[in-house]
BALOBA-1460 file (C-alpha; in Angstrom, 3 decimals):
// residues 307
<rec num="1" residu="x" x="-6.820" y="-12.446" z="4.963"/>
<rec num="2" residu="x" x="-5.319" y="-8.821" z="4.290"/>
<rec num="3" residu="x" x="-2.938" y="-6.808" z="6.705"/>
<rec num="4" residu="x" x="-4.636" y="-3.486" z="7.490"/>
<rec num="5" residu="x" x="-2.448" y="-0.518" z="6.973"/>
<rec num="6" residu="x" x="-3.114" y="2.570" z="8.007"/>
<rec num="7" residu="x" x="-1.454" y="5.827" z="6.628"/>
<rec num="8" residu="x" x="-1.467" y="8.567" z="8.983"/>
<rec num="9" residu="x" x="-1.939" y="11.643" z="6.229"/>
<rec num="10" residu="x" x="-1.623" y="15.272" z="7.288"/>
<rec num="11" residu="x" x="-0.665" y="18.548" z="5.539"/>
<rec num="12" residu="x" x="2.776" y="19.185" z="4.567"/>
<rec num="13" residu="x" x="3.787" y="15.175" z="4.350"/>
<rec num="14" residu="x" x="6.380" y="14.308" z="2.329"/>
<rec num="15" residu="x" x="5.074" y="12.294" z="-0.484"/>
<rec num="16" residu="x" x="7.733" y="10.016" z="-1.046"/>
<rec num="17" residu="x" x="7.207" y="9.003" z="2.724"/>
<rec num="18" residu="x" x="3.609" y="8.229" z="1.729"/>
<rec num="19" residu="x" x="3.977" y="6.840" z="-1.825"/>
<rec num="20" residu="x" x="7.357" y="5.001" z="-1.146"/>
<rec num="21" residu="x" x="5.807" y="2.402" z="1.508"/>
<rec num="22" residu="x" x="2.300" y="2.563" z="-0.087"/>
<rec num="23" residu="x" x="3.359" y="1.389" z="-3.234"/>
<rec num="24" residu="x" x="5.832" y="-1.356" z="-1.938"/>
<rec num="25" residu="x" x="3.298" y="-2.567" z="0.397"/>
<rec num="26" residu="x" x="0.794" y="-2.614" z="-2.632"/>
<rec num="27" residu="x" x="2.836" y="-4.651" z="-4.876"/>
<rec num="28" residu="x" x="2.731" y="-7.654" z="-2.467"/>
<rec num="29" residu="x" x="-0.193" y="-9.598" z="-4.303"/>
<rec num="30" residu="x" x="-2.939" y="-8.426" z="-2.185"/>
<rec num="31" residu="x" x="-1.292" y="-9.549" z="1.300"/>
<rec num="32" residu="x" x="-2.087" y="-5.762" z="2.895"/>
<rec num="33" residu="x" x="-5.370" y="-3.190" z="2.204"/>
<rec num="34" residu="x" x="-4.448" y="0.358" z="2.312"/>
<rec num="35" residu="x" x="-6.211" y="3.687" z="4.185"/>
<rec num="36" residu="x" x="-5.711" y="6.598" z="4.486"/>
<rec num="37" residu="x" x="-6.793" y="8.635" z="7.839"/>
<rec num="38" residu="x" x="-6.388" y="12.026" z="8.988"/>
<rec num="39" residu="x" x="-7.988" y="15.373" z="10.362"/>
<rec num="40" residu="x" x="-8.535" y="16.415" z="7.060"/>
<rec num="41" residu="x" x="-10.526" y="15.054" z="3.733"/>
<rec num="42" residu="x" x="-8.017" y="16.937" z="1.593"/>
<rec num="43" residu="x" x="-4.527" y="17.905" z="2.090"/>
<rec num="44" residu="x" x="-1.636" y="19.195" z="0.205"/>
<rec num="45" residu="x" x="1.917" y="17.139" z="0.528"/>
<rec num="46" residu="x" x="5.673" y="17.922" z="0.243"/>
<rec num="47" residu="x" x="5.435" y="18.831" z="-3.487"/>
<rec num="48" residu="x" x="2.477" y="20.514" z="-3.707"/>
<rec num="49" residu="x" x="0.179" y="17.159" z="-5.084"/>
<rec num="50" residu="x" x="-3.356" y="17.100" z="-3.205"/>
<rec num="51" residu="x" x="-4.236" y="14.068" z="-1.008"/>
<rec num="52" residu="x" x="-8.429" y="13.517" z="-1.235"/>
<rec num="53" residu="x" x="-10.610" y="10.872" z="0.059"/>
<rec num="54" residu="x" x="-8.867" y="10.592" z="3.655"/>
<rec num="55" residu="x" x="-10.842" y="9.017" z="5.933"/>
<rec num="56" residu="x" x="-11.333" y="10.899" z="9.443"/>
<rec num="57" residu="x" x="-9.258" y="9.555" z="12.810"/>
<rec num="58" residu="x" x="-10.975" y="6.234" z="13.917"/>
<rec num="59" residu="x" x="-11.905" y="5.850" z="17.554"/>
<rec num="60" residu="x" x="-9.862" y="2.236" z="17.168"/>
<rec num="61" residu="x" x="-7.952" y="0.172" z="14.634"/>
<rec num="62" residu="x" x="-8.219" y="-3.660" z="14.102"/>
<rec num="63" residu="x" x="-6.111" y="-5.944" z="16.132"/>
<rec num="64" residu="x" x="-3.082" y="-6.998" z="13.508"/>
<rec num="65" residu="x" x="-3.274" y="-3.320" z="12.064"/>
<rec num="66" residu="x" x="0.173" y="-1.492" z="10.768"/>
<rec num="67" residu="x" x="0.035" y="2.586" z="11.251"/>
<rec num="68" residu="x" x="1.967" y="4.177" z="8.785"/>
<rec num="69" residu="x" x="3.316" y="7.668" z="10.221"/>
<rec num="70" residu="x" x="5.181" y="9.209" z="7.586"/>
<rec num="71" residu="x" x="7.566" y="12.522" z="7.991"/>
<rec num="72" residu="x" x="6.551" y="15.808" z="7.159"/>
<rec num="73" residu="x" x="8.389" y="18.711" z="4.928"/>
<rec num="74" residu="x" x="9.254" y="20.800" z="7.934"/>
<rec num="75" residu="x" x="8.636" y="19.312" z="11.075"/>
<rec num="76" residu="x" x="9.096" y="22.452" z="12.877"/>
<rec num="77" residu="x" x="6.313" y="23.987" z="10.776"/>
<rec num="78" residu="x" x="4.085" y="21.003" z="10.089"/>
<rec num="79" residu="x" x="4.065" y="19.032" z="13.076"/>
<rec num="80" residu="x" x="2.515" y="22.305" z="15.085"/>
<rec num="81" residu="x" x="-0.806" y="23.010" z="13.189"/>
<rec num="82" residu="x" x="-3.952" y="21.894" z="14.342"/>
<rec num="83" residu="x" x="-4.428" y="19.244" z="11.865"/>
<rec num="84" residu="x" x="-0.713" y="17.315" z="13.502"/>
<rec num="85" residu="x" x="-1.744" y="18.517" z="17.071"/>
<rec num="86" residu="x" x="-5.353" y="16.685" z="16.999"/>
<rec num="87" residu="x" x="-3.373" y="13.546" z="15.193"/>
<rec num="88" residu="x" x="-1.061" y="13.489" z="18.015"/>
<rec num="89" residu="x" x="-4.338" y="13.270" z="20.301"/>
<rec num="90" residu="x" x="-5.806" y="10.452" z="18.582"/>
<rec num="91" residu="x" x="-2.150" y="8.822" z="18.989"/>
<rec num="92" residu="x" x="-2.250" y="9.485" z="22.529"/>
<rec num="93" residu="x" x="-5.913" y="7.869" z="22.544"/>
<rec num="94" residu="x" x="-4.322" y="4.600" z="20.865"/>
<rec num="95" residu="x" x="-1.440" y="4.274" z="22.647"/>
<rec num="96" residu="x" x="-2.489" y="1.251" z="24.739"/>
<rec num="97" residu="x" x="-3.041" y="-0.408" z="21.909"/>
<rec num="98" residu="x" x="0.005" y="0.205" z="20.236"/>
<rec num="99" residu="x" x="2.495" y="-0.388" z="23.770"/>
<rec num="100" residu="x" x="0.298" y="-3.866" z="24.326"/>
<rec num="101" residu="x" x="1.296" y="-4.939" z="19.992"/>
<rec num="102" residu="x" x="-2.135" y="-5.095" z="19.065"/>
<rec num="103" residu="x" x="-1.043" y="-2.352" z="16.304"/>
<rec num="104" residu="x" x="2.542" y="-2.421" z="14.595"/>
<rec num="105" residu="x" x="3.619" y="1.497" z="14.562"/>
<rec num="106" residu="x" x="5.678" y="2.325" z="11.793"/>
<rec num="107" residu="x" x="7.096" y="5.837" z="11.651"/>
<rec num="108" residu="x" x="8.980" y="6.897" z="8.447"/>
<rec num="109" residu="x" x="11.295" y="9.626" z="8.317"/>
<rec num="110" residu="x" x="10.370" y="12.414" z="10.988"/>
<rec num="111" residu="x" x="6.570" y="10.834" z="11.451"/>
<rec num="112" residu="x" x="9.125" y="9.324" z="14.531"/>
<rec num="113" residu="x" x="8.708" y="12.597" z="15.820"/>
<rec num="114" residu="x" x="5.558" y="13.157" z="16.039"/>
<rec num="115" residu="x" x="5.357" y="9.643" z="17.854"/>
<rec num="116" residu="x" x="7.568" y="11.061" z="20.303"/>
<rec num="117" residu="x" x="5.308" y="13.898" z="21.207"/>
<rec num="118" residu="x" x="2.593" y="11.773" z="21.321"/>
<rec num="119" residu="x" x="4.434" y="9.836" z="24.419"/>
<rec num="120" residu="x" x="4.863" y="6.920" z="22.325"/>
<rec num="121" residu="x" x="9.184" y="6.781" z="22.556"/>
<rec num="122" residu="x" x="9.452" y="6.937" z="26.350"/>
<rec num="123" residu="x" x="12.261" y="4.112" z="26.879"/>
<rec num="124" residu="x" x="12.261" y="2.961" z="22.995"/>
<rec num="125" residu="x" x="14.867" y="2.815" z="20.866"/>
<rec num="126" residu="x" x="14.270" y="4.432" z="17.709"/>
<rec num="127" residu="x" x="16.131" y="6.651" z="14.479"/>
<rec num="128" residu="x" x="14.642" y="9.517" z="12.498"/>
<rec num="129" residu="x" x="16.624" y="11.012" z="9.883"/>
<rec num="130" residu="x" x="19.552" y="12.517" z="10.510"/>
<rec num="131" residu="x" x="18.752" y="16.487" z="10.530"/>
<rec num="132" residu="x" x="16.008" y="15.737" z="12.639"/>
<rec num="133" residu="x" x="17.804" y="13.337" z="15.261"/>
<rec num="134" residu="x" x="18.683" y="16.489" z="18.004"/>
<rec num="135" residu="x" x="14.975" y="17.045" z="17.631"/>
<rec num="136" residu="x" x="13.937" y="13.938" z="18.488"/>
<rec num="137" residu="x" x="15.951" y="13.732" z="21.356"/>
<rec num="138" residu="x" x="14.524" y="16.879" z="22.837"/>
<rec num="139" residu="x" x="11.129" y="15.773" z="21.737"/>
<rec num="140" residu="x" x="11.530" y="12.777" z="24.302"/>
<rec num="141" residu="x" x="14.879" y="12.829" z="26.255"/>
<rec num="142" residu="x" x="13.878" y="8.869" z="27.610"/>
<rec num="143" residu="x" x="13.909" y="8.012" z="24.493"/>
<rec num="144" residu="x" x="17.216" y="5.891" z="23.124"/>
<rec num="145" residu="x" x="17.708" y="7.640" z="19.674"/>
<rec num="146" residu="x" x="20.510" y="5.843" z="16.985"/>
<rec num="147" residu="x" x="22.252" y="7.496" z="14.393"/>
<rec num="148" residu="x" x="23.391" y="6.221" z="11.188"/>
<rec num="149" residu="x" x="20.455" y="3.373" z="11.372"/>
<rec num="150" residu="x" x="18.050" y="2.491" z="8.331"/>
<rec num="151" residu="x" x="15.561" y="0.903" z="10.487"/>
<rec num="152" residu="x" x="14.958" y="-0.039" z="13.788"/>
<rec num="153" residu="x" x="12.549" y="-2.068" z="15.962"/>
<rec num="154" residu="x" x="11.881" y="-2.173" z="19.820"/>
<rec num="155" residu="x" x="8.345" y="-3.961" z="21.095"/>
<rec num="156" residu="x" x="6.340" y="-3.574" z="18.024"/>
<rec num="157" residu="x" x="7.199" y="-0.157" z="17.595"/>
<rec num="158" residu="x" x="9.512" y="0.458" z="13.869"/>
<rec num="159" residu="x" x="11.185" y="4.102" z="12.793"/>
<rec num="160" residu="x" x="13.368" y="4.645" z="9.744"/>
<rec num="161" residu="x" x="15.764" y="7.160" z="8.674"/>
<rec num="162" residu="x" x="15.242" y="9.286" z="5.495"/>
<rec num="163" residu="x" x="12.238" y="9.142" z="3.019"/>
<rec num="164" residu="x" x="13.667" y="6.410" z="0.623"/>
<rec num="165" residu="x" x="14.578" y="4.046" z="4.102"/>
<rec num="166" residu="x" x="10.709" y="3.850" z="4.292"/>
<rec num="167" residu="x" x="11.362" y="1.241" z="1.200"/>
<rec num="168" residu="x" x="13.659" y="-0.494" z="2.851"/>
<rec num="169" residu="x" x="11.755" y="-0.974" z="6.037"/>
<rec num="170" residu="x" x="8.401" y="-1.638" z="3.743"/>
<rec num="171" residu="x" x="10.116" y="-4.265" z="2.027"/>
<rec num="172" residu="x" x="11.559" y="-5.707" z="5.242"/>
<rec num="173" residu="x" x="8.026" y="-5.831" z="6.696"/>
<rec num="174" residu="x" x="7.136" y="-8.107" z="3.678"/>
<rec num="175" residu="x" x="9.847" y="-10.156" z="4.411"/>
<rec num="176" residu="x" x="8.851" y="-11.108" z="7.898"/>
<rec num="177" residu="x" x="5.026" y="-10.896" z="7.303"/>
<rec num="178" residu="x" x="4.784" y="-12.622" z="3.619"/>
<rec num="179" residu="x" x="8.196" y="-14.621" z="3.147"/>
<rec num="180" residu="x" x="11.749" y="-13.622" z="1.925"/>
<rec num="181" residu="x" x="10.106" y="-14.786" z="-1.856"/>
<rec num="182" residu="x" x="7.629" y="-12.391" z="-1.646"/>
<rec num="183" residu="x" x="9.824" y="-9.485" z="-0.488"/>
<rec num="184" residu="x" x="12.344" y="-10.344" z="-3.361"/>
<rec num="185" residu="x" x="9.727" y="-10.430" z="-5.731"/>
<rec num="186" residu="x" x="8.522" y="-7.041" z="-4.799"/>
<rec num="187" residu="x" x="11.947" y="-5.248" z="-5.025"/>
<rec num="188" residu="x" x="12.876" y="-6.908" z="-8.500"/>
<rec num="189" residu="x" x="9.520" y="-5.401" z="-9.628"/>
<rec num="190" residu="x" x="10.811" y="-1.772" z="-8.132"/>
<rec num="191" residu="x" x="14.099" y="-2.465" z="-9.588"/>
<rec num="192" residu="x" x="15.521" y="-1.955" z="-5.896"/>
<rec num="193" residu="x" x="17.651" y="-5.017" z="-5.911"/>
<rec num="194" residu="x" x="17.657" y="-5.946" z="-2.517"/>
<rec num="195" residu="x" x="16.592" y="-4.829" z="0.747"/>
<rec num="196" residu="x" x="19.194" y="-3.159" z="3.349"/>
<rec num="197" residu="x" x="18.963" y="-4.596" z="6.798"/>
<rec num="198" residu="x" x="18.336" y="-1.885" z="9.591"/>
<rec num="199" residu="x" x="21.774" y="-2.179" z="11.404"/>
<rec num="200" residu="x" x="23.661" y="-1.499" z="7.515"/>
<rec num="201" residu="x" x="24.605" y="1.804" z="7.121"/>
<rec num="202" residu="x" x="25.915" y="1.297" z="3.604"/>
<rec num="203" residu="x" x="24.910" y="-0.266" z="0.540"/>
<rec num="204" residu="x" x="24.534" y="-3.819" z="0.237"/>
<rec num="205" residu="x" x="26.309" y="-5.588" z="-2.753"/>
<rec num="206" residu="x" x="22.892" y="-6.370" z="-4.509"/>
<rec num="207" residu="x" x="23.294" y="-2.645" z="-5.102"/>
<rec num="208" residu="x" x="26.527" y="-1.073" z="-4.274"/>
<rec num="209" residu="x" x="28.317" y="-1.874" z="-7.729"/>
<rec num="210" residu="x" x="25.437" y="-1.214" z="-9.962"/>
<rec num="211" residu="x" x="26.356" y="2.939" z="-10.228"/>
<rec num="212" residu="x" x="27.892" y="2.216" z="-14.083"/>
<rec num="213" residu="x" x="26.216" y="1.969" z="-17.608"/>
<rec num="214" residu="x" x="27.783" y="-0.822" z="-18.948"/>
<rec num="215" residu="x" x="24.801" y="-3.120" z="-20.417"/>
<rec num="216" residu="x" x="27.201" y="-6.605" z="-20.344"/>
<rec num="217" residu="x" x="27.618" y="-6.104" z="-16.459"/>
<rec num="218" residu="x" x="24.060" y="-5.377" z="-15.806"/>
<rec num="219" residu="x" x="23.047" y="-8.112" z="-17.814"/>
<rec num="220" residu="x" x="25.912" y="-10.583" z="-15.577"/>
<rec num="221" residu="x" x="24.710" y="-8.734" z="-11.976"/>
<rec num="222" residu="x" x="20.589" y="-9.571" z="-13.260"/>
<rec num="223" residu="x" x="21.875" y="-13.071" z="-13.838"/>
<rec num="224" residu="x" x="23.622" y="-13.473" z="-10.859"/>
<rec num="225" residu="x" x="21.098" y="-12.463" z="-8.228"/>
<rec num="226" residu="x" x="18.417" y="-14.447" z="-9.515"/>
<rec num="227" residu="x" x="20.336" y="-17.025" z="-9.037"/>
<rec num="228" residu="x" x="23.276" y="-16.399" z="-6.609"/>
<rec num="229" residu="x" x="23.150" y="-19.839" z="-5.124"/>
<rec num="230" residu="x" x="23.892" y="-21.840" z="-8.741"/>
<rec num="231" residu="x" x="27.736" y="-22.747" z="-8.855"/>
<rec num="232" residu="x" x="27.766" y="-20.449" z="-12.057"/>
<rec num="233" residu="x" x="31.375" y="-20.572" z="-14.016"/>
<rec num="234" residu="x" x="32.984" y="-17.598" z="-15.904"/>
<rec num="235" residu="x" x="32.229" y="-19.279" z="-19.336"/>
<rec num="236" residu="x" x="28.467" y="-20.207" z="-18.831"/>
<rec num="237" residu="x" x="28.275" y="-16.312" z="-17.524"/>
<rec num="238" residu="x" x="29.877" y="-15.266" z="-20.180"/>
<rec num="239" residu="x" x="27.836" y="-17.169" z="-23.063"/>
<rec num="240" residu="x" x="24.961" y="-16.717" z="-21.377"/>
<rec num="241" residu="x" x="24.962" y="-12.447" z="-21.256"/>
<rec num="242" residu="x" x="27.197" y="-12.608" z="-25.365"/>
<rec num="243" residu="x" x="30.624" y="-11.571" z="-24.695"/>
<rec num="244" residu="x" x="33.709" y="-13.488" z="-23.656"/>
<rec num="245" residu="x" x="35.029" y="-14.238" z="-20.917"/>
<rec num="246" residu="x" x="38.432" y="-12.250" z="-20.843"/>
<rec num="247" residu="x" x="36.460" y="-9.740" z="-21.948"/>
<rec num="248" residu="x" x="33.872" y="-9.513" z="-19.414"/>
<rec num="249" residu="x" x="36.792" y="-10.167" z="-16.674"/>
<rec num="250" residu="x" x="38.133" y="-6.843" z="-18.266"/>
<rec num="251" residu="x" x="35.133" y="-4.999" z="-17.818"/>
<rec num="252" residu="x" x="34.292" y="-6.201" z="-14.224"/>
<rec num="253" residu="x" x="37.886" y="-5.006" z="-13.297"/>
<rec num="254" residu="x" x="38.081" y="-1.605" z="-15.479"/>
<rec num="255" residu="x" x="33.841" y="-0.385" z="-14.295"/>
<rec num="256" residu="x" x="33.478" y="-2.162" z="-10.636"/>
<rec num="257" residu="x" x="37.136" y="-2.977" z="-9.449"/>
<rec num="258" residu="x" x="36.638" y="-6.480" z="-8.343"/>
<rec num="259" residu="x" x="36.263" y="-10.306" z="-10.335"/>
<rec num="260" residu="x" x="32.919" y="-11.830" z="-11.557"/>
<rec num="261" residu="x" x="33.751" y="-14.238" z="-8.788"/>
<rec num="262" residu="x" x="34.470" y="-11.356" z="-6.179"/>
<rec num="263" residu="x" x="31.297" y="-10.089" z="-6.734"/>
<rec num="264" residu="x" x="29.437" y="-13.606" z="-7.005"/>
<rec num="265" residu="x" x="30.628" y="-14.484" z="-3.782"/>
<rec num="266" residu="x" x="29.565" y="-11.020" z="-2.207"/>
<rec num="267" residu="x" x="26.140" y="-11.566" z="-3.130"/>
<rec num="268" residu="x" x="26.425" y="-15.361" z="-1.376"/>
<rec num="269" residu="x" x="27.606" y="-13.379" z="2.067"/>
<rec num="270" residu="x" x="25.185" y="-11.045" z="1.554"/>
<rec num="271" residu="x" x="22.349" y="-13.879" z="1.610"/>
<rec num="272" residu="x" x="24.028" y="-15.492" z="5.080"/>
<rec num="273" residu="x" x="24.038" y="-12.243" z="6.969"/>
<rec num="274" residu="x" x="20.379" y="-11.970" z="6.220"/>
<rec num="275" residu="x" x="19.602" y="-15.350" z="6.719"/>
<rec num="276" residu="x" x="21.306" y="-15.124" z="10.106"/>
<rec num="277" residu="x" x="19.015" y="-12.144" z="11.077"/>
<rec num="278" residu="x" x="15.923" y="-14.514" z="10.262"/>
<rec num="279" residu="x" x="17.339" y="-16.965" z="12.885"/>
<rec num="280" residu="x" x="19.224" y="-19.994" z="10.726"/>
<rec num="281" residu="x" x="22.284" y="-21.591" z="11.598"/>
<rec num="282" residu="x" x="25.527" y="-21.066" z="9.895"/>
<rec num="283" residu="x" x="25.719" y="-24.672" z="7.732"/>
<rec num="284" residu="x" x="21.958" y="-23.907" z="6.443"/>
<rec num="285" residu="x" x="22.672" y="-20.419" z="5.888"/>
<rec num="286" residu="x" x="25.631" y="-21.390" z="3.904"/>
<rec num="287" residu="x" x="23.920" y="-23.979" z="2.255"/>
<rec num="288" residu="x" x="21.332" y="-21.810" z="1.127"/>
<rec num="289" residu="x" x="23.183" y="-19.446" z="-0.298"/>
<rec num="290" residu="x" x="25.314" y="-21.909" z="-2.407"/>
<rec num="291" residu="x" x="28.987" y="-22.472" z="-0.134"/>
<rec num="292" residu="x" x="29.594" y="-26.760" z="0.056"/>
<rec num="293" residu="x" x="29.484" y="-26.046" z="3.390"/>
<rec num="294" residu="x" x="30.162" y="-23.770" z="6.579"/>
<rec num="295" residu="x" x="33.707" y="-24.023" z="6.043"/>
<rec num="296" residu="x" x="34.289" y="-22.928" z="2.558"/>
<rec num="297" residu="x" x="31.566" y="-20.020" z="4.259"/>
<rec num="298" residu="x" x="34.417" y="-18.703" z="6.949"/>
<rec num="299" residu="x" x="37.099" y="-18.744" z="4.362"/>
<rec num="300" residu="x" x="35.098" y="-16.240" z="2.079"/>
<rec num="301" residu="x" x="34.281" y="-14.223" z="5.279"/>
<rec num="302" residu="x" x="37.611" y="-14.691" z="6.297"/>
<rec num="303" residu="x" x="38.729" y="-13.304" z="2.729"/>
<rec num="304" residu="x" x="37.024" y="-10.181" z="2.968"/>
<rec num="305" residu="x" x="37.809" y="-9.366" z="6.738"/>
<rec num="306" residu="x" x="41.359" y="-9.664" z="5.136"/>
<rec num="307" residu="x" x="40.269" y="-6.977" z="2.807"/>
């Protein structure tokens, strides 16, 4: 059975908002059906492409339902024409629904906003991005706005920072809904090499170190996170992406500043932190993600809080 997914789709929105979560939920073989609802058949987004074939507010949505709201290009413009206030009406109408988790609101961007004016942030915790977070807070003073937050969750209720953290949250939503697999599948096929968690401000390793050219080290970093877990040595890396070893300790060193094995065993923390997020235990996180065992895990973590 599909997840329903409802995209909240007004004039103005920003299209990467839209398109960003739309086509990361899409790529998950079939697990979610997407629709698109508004005031309006028609509308025009963020850069100028037109939207057709919305379907009007329903009265309800389906128990199990996710409702997309994406930002908008001015908020201060946007969110106050007719077409936002009579969406913010229909949100007050669902409300219940959405406060008692029968529908999984998802605001991306400023949609968090809107939400807010709707009633729907009294006493949550939320983000928005960041030139619209004094906004927010006037918009609902109860509620408990973060800063410098991907993504955040409180009772059913999501919000993300800027447009491209709508990804991130999409492909977090995969993760819980259709397995860690699935949602690793889906950002290989985006080339988004894996997902930020909500509470990281900064880039993960799976894609801090990739801002270079270099083919050899792309071809080492692909190798690596399909397989981070594999007790991989320099050599076998080495033969395996055609150039030497010195050589490709030389380039690791001169383009990203750390060791092949540095950055091996960042990906391996990387995988614990998430897997302690999903609930596991330290040995079976650390097993999972290739350490012998939990302690050979606190010496690498201990090795880096060194750093």
């Amino acid at each position: 059975m599909t997840i329903p997914v409802w995209f909240l789709t007004l004039p103005g929105v920003m299209t990467l908002d839209l398109t960003g979560p739309a086509e990361t939920l899409k790529l998950a073989d079939g697990a979610f059906s997407l629709h698109y609802i508004g005031p309006d058949e028609t509308v025009l987004s963020s850069t100028d492409m037109a939207i057709s074939r919305i379907q009007p507010l329903p009265e309800t949505l389906p128990p199990g339902s996710l409702l997309v709201v994406p930002g908008v290009q001015d908020s201060s413009v946007w969110f106050d024409t007719p077409q936002a206030i009579a969406a913010r009406n229909w949100l007050m109408r669902i409300q219940p629904a959405i406060h008692a988790r029968h529908i999984t609101l998802i605001c991306v961007c400023s949609g968090s906003l809107l939400a807010a004016r709707a009633g729907l942030m009294h006493g949550v915790e939320c983000t928005t991005h960041h030139e619209v977070i004094a906004r927010l807070k006037n918009a609902e003073p109860a509620a408990i706005v973060r800063e410098n937050r991907i993504f955040i969750e409180d009772r059913g209720i999501w919000t993300s920072a800027g447009i491209t953290a709508g990804i991130d949250l999409s492909l977090h939503l995969i993760n819980r809904l259709c397995g860690s697999q699935m949602a690793l599948n889906v950002a290989r096929e985006m080339v988004v090499y894996f997902r930020r968690s909500g509470d990281d401000p900064q880039l993960s390793p799976w894609l801090r170190y990739r801002n270079h050219m270099h083919p050899a080290i792309h071809r080492t970093q692909d190798l690596l996170i399909q397989q981070p877990e594999q007790e991989w040595s320099l050599d076998d890396i080495a033969e395996r992406v055609h150039v030497s070893a010195r050589h490709l300790t030389r380039l690791f060193r001169q383009h990203l500043g750390i060791s092949v094995r540095e950055y091996h065993e960042q990906l391996r923390l990387a995988i614990v932190q998430q897997r302690r997020q999903q609930g596991e235990g330290s040995e079976q996180a650390a097993l999972a993600a290739g350490f012998s065992s939990s302690r050979q895990l606190r010496r690498a973590q201990q090795r880096w809080q060194a750093d």
